[in-house]
VOGU-3710 file (C-alpha; in Angstrom, 3 decimals, decimal comma):
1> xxxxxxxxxx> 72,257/117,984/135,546  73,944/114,813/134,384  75,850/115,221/131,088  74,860/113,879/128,446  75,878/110,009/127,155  75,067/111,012/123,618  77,499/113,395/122,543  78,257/112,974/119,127  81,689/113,440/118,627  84,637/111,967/115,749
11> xxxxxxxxxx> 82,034/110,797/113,600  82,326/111,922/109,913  79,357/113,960/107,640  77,677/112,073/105,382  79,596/112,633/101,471  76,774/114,511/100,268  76,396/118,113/98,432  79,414/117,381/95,886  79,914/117,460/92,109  80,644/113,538/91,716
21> xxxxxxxxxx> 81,857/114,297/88,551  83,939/117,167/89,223  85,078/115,235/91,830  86,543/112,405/90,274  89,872/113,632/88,371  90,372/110,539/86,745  87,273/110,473/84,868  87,435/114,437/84,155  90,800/113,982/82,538  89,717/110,810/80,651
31> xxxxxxxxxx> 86,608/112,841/79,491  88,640/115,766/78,266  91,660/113,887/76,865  88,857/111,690/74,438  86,548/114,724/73,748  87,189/116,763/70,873  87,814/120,504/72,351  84,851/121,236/70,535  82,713/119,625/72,669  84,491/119,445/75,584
41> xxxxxxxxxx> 82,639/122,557/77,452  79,070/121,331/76,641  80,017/118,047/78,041  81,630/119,127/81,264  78,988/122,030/81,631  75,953/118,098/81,257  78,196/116,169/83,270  78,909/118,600/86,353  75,235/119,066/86,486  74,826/114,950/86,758
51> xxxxxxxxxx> 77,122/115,122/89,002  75,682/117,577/91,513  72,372/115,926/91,225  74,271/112,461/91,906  75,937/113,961/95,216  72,493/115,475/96,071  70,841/114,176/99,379  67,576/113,441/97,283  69,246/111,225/94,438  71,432/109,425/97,314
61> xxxxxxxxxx> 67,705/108,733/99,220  66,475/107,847/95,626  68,778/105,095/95,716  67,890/103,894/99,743  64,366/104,058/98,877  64,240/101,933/95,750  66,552/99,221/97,209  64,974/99,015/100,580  61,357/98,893/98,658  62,161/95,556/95,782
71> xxxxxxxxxx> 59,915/95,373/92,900  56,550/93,398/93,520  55,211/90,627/90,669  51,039/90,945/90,103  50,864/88,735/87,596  46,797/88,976/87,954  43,764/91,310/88,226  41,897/90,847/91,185  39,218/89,471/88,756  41,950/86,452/87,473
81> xxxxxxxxxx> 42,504/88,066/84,525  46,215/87,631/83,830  48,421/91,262/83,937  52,329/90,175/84,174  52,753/93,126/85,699  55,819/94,483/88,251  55,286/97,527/90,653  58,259/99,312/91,323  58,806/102,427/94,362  58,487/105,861/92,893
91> xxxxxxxxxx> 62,511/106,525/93,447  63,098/103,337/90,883  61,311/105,958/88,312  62,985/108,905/89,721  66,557/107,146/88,954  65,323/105,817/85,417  64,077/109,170/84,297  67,067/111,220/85,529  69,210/108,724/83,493  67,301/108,528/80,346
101> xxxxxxxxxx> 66,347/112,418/80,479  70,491/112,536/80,628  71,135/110,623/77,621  72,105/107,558/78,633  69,965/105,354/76,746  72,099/106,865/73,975  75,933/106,996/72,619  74,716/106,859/68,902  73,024/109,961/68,180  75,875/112,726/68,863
111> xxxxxxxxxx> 79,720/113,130/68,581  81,637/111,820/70,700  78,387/110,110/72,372  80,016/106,979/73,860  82,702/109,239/75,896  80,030/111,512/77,076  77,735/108,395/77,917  79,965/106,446/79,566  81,078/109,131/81,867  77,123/109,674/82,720
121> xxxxxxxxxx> 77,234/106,646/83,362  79,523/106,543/85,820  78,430/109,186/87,513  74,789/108,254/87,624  75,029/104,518/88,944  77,144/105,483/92,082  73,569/106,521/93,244  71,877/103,179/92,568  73,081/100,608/90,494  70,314/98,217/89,710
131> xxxxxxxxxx> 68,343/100,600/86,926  71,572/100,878/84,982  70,389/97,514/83,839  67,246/98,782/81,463  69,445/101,880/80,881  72,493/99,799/79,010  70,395/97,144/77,262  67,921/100,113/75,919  71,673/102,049/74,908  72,853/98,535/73,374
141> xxxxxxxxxx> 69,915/97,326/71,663  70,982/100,157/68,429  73,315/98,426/67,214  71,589/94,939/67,102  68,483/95,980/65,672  70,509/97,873/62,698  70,875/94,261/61,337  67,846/95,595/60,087  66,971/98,691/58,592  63,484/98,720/58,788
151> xxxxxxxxxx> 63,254/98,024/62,121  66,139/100,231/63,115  64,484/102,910/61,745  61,225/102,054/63,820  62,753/101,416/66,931  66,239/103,615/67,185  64,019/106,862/67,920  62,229/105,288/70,736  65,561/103,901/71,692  67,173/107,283/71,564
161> xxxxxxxxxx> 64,861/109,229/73,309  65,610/111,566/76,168  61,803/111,087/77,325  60,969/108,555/80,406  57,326/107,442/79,458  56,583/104,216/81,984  53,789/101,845/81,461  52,535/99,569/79,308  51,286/101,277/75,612  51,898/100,055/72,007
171> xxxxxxxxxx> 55,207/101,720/71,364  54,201/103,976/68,751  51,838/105,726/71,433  55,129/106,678/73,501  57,463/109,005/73,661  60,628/107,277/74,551  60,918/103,377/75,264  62,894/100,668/77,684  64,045/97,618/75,843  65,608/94,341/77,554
181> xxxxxxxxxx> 66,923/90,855/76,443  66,148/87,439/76,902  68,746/84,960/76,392  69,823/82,790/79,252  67,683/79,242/79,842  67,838/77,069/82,714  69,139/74,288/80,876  72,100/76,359/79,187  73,273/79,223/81,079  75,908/80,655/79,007
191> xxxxxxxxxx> 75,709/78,121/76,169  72,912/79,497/74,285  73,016/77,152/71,428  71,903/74,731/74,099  68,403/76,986/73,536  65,426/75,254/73,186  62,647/78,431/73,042  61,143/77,312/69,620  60,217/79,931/66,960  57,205/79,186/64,384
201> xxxxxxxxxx> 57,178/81,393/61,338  53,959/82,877/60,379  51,909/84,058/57,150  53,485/87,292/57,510  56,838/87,629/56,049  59,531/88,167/59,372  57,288/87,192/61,480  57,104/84,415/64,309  55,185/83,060/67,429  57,846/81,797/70,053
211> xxxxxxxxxx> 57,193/79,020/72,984  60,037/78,268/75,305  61,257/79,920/78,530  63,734/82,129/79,518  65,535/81,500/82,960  66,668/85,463/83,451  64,942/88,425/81,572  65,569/91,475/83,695  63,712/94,417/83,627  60,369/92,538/82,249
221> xxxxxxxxxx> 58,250/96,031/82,083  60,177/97,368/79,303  58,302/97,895/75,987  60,610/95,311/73,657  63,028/92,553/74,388  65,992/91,088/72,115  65,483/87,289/72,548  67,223/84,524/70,988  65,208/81,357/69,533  65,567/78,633/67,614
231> xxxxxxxxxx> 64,433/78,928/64,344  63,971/76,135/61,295  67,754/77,633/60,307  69,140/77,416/63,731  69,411/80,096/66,781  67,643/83,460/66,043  67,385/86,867/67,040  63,876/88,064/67,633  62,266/91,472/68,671  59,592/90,756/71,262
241> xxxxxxxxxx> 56,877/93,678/72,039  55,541/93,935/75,391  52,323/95,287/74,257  51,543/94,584/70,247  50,377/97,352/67,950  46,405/97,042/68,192  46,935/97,674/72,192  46,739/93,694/73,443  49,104/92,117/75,928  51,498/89,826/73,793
251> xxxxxxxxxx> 52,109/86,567/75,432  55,030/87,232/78,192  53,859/85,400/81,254  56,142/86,695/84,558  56,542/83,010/86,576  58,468/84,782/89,517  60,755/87,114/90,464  64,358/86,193/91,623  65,645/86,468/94,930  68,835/88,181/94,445
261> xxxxxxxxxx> 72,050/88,909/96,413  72,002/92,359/95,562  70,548/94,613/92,370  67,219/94,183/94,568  65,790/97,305/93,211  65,630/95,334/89,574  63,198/93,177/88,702  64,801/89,516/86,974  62,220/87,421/86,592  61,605/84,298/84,543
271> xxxxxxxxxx> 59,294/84,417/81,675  57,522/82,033/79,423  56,601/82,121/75,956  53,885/80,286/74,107  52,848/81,607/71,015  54,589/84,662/71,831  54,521/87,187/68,730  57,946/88,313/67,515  59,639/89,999/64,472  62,647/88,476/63,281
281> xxxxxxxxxx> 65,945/90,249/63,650  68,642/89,896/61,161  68,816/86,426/59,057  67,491/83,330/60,585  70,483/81,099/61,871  72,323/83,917/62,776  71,019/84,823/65,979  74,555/84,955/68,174  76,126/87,145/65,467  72,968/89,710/65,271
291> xxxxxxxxxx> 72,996/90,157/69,004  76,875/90,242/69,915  77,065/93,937/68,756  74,440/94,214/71,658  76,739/92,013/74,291  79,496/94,015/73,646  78,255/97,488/74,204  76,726/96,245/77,384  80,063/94,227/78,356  81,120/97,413/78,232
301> xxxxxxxxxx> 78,662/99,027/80,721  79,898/96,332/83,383  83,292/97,647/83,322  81,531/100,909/83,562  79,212/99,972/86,398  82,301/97,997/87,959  83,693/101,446/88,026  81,326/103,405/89,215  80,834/101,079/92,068  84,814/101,183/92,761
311> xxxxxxxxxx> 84,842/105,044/92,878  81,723/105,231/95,212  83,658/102,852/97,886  86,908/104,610/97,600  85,301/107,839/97,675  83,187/107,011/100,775  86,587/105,483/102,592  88,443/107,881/101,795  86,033/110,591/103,296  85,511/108,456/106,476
321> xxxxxxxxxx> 89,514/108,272/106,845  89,307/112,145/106,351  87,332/112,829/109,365  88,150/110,396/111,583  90,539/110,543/114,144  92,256/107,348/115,931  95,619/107,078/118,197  95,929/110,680/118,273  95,121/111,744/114,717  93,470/111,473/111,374
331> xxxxxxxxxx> 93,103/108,438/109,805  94,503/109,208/106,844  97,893/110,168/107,891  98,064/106,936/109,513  100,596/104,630/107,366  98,937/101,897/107,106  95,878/102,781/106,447  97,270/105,787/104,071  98,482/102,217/101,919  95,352/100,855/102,226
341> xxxxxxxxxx> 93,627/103,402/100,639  96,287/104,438/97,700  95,603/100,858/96,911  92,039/100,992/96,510  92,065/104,509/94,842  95,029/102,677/92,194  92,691/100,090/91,604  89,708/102,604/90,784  91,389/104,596/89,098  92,822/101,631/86,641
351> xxxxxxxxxx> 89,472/100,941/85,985  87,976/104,513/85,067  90,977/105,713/82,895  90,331/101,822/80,919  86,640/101,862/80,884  87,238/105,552/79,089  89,829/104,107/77,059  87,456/101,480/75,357  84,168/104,006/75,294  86,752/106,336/73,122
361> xxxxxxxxxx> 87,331/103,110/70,637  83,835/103,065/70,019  83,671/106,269/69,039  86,157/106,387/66,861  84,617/103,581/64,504  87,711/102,681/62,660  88,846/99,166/62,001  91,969/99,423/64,227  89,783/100,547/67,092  87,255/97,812/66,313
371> xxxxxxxxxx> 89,927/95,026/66,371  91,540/96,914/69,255  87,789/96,679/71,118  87,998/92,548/70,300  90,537/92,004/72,733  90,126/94,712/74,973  87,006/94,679/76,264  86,474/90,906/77,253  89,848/91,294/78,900  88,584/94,371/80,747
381> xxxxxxxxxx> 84,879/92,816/81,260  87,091/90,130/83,059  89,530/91,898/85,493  87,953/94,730/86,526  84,680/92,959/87,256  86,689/91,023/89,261  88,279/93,346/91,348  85,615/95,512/92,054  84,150/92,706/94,951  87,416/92,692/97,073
391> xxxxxxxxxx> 87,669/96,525/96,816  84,044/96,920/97,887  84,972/94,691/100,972  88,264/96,813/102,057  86,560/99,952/101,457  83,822/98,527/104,011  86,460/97,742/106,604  88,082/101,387/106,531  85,040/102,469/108,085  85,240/99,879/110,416
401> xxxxxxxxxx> 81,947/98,485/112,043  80,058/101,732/110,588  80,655/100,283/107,591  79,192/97,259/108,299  75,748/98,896/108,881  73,414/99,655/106,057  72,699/102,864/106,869  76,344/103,718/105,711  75,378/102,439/101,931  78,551/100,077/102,056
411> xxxxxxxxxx> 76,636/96,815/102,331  74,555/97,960/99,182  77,653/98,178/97,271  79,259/95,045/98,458  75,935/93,353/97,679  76,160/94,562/94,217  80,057/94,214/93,256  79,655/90,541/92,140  76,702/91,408/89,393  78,919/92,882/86,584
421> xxxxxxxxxx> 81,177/89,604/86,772  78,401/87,384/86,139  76,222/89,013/83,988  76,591/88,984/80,311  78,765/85,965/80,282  80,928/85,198/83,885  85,173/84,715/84,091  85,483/81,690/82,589  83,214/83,078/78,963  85,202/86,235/78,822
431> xxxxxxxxxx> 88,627/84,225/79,192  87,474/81,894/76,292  86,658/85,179/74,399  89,842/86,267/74,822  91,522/83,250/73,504  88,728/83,098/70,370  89,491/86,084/69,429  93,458/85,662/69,732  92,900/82,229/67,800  90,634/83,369/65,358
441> xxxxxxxxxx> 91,455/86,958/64,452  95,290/88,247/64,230  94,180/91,837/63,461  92,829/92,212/67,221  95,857/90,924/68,912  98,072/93,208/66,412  96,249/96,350/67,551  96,561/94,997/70,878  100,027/95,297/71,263  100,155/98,714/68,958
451> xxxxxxxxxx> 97,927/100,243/72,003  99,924/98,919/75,156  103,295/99,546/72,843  102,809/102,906/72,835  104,073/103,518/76,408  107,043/100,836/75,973  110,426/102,054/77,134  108,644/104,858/79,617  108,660/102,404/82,541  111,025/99,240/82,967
461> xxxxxxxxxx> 108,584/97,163/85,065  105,850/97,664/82,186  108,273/96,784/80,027  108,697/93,587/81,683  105,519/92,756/81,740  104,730/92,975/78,005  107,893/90,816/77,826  106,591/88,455/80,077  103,072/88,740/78,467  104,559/87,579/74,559
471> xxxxxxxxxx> 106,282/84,947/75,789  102,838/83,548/77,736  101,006/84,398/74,123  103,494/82,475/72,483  103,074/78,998/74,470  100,097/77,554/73,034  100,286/74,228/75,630  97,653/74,149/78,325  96,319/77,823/77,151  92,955/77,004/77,977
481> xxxxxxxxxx> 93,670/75,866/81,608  95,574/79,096/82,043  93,296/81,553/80,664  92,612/83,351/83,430  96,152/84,295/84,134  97,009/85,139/80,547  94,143/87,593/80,414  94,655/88,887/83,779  98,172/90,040/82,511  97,029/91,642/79,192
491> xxxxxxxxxx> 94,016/93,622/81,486  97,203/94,659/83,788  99,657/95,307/81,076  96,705/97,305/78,953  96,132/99,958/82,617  99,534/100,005/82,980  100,530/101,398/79,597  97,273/104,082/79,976  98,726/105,250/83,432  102,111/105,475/82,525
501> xxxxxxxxxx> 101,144/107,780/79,490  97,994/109,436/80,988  98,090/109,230/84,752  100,340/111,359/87,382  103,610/110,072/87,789  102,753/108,596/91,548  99,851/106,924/90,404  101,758/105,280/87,552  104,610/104,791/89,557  102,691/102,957/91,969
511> xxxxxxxxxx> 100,984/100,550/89,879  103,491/99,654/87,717  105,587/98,856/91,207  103,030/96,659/92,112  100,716/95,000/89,882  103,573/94,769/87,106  106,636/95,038/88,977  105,852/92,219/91,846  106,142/93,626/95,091  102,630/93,345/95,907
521> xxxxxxxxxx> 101,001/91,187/98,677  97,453/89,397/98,213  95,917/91,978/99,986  94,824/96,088/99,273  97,332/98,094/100,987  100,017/95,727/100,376  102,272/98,673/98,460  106,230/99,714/98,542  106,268/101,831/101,610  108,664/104,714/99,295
531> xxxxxxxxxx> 105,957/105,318/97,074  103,969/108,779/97,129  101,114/107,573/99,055  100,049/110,670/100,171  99,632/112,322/96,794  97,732/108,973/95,254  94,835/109,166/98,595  94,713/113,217/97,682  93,779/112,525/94,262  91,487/110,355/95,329
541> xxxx> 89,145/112,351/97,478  86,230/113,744/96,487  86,064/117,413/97,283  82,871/118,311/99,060
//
């Protein structure tokens, strides 16, 4: 009998059956160095069990399932009556109800909610990232719709709610809702003043019927949407309803569904208004300043989503480099390819201990950490969005052509690393931030340096680099033309000083040799050959 040709042999298991959370040491220690000890066994006890169901096999098909199945438009009955409806797979409500039954529609409700969230967070969207996006706009519509009371107090329980309830109801028939946001318009893009969606006021005090367009509104069967219009005052915040109170359709008519690079799972469609009902939110005129609390938190969740995304693709190459042997022996005793992956596991890890950093300003409320929050998180939106694309694409080549084929779920999160960068405002927006905010408000650049000064004199090469990063802040000519670098250098200087106070000595050791200290190619895996290698990939894998 002829042997058989399909012996398979030097092939690694799937990364399945872990803790993802438990698993990650960088985001464990970030959770337990910003929880209070009070709360820190709860927390680990929620987040462990996340975790596990995150490394399940089911969650991990969850994801497969939902992507390889895209939402479908119906926007009518088969009588012609019009529905706007989208049909999603089952597994896109699986994902959405283990996330909101986990809290992650909410940070406001609890102490220390935005640490606890944000670690969810990450956990959750390694599965699948495209229905974080209801998730954080539902978690960051709070703090917009406090601009008013009344409604808050409506709408924050809904909000809040650890209940999934899908389909279409007035929202005072359900027990938890989905809210998204409408700003962006084919004729502005970023520059929403440019809006033309028209608001009409109506008998009833706050009250207004909207026509106008939006060019991206994702997630278009959530119950309420935060939409910006303008008004006789100027550019508005509005709350639109899905479904209004006496059980009738308000006006939201779904014109198509976008063809997207990745994030196929989510529904963006484009959506058009006319006589659209809507309660105003906040004072008329001051639309951009009612809904920034909202583009903040969810700036925010793309450094968080960046993150997660970075710590699936290390996590998967380093596993692959585990179990795979080549030229007589694992892969990950192999020099090179050792550098390669310390490289992407510094990068991750950069990002996680940050994104932790800025969820643990929010909590703490104070002005410091608000001005502190100014700075930091456009200059974080910025870099690590940024990175995560490149890192997505050398994590796919350490699996070599496996990781070229879908089945391996690398594709999937190359396909999605670009997303976070764009949405809620692309490089260029968050680099103008940046210098708005250094322009326009000394109190955030102040707390600024007070956070990265607290690791000065612990590491010459960071020290050099806050040198190097005054004297840029200093030179006013041209500052425009060279935001990018400028806020590339306080995102670098900003992980730096966090590693070098809260990281292991290798891991600090090795970023501050490279991304601060200059000996650093263009490439991942680029780093000092004398640096612990070894000890930065061990930290890195996820124990199965």
């Amino acid at each position: 009998m002829a042997a058989s040709t399909h012996t398979v042999t030097n092939q690694a298991p799937p990364l399945v059956g872990y803790d993802v959370f438990t698993s990650d040491r960088a985001l464990a220690e970030g959770v337990a160095r910003h929880l209070d000890p009070s709360l820190l066994g709860t927390a680990r006890e929620e987040l462990s069990v996340l975790g596990r169901t995150a490394g399940s096999a089911q969650a991990q098909e969850w994801g497969v399932l939902a992507n390889r199945n895209p939402p479908v438009l119906r926007t009518h009955d088969r009588y012609g009556h019009r529905i706007d409806e989208v049909d999603f797979h089952p597994s896109w409500h699986r994902l959405l109800g283990k996330a909101v039954s986990a809290g992650l529609t909410d940070a406001w409700s609890r102490p220390g909610g935005h640490v606890r969230r944000a670690a969810g967070f990450l956990v959750w969207t390694q599965v699948e990232g495209g229905h974080g996006c209801p998730v954080s706009m539902t978690h960051a519509a709070v703090p917009a719709l406090r601009a008013d009371p009344e409604l808050a107090a409506e709408w924050e329980p809904r909000l809040t709610s650890t209940v999934y309830d899908a389909g279409l109801r007035p929202a005072d028939q359900k027990a938890g809702v989905l809210f998204g946001m409408g700003m962006t318009e084919k004729q502005g893009g970023s520059d929403v003043r440019a809006n033309t969606t028209r608001a009409r006021a109506l008998a009833e005090e706050g009250t207004y019927a909207l026509t106008g367009h939006k060019w991206f509104c994702s997630a278009p069967m959530s119950d309420g949407f935060l939409v910006l219009a303008q008004a006789e005052a100027g550019l508005t915040c509005f709350l639109v309803p899905r479904v209004l109170a006496d059980g009738s359709r308000n006006v939201f008519a779904l014109q198509r569904l976008k063809d997207k690079l990745g994030n196929r799972s989510n529904a963006s469609s484009e959506v058009e208004f006319d006589g659209t009902w809507a309660r105003r939110v906040g004072e008329e005129g001051r639309g951009v300043r009612t809904i920034i609390e909202m583009v903040a938190a969810t700036r925010l969740d793309c450094v968080l989503g960046s993150a997660a995304l970075m710590r699936q693709a290390v996590a998967q190459a380093v596993h692959h480099a585990t179990y795979r042997e080549a030229f007589g022996g694992r892969l990950v005793d192999k020099p090179l390819m050792r550098n390669v992956l310390a490289d992407l596991a510094l990068e991750s890890e950069a990002a996680t201990t940050l994104a932790m950093r800025l969820a643990a300003a929010y909590d703490d409320g104070g002005e410091q950490e608000r001005a502190f929050l100014r700075l930091a998180v456009p200059a974080a939106k910025y870099w690590v969005t940024k990175r995560c694309t490149p890192l997505a694409g050398e994590a796919l080549e350490c699996l070599g052509g496996n990781g070229y084929v879908e089945e391996s779920g690398m594709p999937r999160l190359l396909r999605e690393a670009p997303l976070n960068s764009i949405w809620e405002g692309s490089g260029n927006v968050q680099a103008l931030d940046v210098l708005r905010a250094l322009q326009r408000e000394p109190m955030a650049l102040n707390a600024f340096l007070q956070e990265v000064g607290k690791a000065r004199g612990a590491d010459h090469r960071l020290d050099g680099a806050i040198k190097a990063m005054l004297t840029e802040l200093a030179d006013l000519e041209g500052i425009e033309a060279r935001a990018r670098r400028l806020v590339e250098r306080m995102a670098l200087v900003l992980q730096g000083s966090l590693l070098v106070r809260h990281a292991p000595s290798a891991v600090a050791d090795a970023f501050c040799a490279s991304r601060l200290g200059g000996d650093w190619g263009g490439a991942f895996g680029t780093l000092p050959h004398s640096l612990d290698l070894a000890a930065v990939v061990e930290r890195a894998a996820p124990q199965v």
